[in-house]
N, C-alpha and C positions, 0 to 999 in steps of 0.2 A: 565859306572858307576857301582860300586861292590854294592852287598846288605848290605853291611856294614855300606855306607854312607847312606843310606835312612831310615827314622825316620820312627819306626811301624805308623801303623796306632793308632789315638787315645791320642797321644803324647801331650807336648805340643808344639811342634813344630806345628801343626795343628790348636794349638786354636787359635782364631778369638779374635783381643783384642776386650773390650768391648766399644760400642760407647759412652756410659757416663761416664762422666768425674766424679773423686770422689775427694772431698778435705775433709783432713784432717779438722778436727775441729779447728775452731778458739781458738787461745792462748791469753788468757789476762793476761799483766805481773805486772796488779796492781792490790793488793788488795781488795778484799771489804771490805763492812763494815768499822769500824772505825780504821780496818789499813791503810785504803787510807790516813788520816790524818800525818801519819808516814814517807810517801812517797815526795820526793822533790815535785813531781807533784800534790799530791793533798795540799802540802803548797802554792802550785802558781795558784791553783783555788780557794782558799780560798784567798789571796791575791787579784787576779784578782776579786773577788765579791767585796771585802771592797772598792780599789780603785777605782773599776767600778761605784760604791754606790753613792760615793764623787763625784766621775762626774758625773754624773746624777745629785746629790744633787745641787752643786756648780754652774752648769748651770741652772737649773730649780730658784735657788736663784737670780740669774743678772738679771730677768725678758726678760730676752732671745732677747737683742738686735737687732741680726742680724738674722731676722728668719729660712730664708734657713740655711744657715751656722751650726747655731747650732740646731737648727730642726733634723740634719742629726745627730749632735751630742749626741745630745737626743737619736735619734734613735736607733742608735749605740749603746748606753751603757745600754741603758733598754734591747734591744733585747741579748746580751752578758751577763747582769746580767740573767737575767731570763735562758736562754740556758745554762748559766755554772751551775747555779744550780740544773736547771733538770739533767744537767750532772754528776755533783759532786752525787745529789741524787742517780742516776743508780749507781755509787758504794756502793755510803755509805748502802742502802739499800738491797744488793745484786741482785737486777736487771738486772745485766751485766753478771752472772753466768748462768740467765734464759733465753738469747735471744740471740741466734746463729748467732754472725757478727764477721768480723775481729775488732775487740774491738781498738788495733793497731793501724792500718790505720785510723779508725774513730776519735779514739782520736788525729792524727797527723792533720787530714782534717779538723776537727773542728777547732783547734789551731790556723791552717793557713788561713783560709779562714776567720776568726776571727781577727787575727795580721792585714791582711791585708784591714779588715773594719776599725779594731780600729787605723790602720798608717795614714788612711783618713782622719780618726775624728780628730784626734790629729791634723794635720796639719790644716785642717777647723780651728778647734779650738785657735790653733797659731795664723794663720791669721785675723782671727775675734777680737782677743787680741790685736794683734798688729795697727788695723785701730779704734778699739777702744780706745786704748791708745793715738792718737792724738785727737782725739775730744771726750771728754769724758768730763761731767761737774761735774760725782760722782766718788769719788777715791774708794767709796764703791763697788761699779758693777765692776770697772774697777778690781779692789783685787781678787774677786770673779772669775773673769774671767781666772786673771793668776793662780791663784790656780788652777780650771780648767784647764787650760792648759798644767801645773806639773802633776798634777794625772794621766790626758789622757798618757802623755810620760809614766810616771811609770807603768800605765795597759797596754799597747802597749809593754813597754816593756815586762812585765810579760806575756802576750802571745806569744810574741816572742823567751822566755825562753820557754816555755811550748810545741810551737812547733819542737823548736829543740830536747827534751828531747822525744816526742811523734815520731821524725824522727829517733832516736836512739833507741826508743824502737820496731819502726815499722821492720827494717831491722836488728835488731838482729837476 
């Protein structure tokens, strides 16, 4: 071996990588503050609150038939309403500028795990329509219900939007 191929001492050929690991600072690709409202995505969290609203509203109006069933449903839409608007808040308030996460992913995770509460409730809520609709003695409750079970589809959807829009914005 000539002296040519061997790196002085001191090089970096000698450094020692370092054991911790560094990431980069998280990227958030949505606005704050009251640009969030500009954004497709904070159109379809303010969407998802309205229609989230109405179902809650609309179920809590039937005197809640089937208790389990929409119990869950209830649950579901109050826990979503409430969590989207904390959420919406950390933008709208600049919040998300102050606290060090992948903004991203959070926002994809949320979406999903969310869609896939709210595909639950929606179907609950289908079904509980649908066995109410045979024996039902008030077309009142029974209206109430399928309205409910429109909105649920419609916020299901919009979470559903939301998550694929939060998966496209995560692996950009």
């Amino acid at each position: 071996m000539s002296a040519a191929t061997v790196p002085p001492p001191g090089s970096q050929a000698d450094a020692v990588p370092s054991p911790y690991a560094t990431f980069p600072a998280a990227r958030i690709t949505l606005p704050t503050g009251p640009g969030i409202f500009r954004t497709s995505s904070g159109a379809f969290i303010v969407v998802e609150l309205i229609f989230g609203a109405l179902v809650w509203i609309l179920v809590a109006a039937s005197n809640v038939p089937f208790d389990l069933f929409q119990g869950w449903v209830m649950f579901v839409s109050v826990c979503a309403f409430f969590f989207s608007g904390v959420y919406l808040c950390c933008f709208l308030f600049g919040i998300a500028n102050r606290i060090e996460t992948n903004w991203n992913f959070l926002d994809f995770a949320y979406h999903f795990v969310t869609f896939v509460f709210y595909f639950g409730a929606f179907v609950l809520e289908a079904g509980s329509t649908s066995q109410m609709g045979r024996n039902t003695p008030s077309g009142r409750v029974y209206g109430l219900n399928v309205a409910a079970t429109i909105f649920a589809f419609f916020t299901t959807a919009c979470y559903g939007c939301s998550t694929f829009l939060g998966l496209r914005r995560w692996k950009m």
